[in-house]
C-alpha positions in Angstrom: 25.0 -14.4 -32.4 22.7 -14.1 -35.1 23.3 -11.3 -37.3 20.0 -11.7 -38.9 18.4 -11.3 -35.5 20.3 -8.5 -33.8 19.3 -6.5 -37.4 16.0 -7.5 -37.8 14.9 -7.3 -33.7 16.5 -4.0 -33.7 15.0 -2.5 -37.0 11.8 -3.7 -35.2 12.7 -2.5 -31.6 12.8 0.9 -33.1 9.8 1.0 -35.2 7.9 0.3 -32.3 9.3 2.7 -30.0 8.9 5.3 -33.0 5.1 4.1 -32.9 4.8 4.1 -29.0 6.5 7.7 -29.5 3.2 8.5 -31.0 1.1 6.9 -28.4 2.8 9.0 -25.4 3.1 12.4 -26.6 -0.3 11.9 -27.6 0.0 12.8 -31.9 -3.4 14.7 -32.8 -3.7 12.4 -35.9 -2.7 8.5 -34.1 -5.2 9.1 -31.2 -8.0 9.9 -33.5 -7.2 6.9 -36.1 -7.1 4.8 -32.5 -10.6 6.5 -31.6 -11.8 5.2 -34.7 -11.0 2.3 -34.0 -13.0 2.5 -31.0 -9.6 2.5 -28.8 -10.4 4.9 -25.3 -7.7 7.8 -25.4 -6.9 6.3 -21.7 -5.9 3.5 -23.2 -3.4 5.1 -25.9 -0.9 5.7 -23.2 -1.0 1.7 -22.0 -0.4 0.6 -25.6 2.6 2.9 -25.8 3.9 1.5 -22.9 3.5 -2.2 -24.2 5.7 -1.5 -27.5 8.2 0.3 -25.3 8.4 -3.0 -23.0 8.5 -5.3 -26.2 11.7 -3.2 -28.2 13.4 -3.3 -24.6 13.0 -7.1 -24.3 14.1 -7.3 -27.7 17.5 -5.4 -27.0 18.0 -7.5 -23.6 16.8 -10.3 -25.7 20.0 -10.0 -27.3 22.0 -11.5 -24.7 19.0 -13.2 -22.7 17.3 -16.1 -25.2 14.2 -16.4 -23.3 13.5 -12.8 -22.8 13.7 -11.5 -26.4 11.4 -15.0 -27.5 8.8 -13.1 -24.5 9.3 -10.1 -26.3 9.0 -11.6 -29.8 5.8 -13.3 -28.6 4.0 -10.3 -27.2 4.7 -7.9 -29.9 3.2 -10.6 -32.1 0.4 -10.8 -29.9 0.3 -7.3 -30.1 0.2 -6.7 -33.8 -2.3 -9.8 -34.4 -4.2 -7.8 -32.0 -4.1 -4.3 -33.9 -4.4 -6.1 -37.4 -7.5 -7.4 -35.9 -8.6 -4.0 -35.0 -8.4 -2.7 -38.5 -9.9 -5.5 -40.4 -13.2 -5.8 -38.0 -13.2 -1.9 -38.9 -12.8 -2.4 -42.8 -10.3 -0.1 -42.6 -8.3 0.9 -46.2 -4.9 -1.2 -46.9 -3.1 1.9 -46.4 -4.4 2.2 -42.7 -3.8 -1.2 -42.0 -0.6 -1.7 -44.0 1.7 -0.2 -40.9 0.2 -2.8 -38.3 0.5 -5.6 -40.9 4.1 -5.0 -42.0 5.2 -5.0 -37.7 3.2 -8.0 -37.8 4.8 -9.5 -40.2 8.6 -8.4 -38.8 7.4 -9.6 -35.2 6.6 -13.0 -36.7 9.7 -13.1 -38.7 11.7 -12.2 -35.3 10.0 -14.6 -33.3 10.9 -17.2 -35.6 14.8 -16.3 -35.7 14.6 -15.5 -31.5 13.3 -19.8 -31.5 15.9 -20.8 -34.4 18.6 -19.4 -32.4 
C-alpha cells in the first residue's frame, strides 16, 4: 500500500464530504455563493451527492485499484468543473482558492491512484 495515497485520498475524501456536508444541509451562505454562480438550488443537493460518491470510492479505492482511479477521475472532473465556474464568473482568489486547492489534491491523488 501506498502510504502517500491512503493519507492524501483520505485528507481529500474528507474535505469533500465536509464540502458535500454543506451542499445537503443546505448552508445559508454555500447555496447563495452557488446561486451566484448561477448553480439552481435543485441542483445543490446533486452536487453533494457527487462528492459523497467520489470520498467513498476513494476509501474503497483503497483496496479496489480501479475504483479509487474512477473516483480520482471524477472528483478531478469535478473540481476542473467548479474552477471553471469561478473563473467564467471572475470571482476573487479567495472564492476560488477552496475549489482550486481540491483540484489540485484530486489531481495529485489521481496521479498516486495510476502510479500505484
Amino acid at each position: 500500500m501506498n502510504i502517500a495515497l491512503i493519507i492524501l485520498g483520505g485528507f481529500l475524501g474528507l474535505g469533500v464530504t465536509g464540502s458535500a456536508m454543506g451542499k445537503l444541509t443546505k448552508k445559508p451562505s454555500l447555496i447563495a455563493q452557488l446561486g451566484g454562480l448561477g448553480v439552481p438550488a435543485n441542483v445543490v443537493p446533486v452536487l453533494g451527492l457527487l462528492e459523497i460518491a467520489g470520498a467513498l470510492g476513494l476509501l474503497v479505492g483503497i483496496w479496489v485499484t480501479p475504483l479509487g482511479i474512477a473516483a480520482a477521475v471524477g472528483l478531478t472532473l469535478y473540481f476542473v468543473g467548479a474552477v471553471g465556474a469561478h473563473v467564467r464568473h471572475h470571482d476573487a482568489a479567495k472564492d476560488l482558492a477552496p475549489a482550486a486547492f481540491f483540484l489540485l489534491m484530486s489531481i495529485a491523488t489521481l496521479i498516486l491512484e495510476i502510479k500505484r
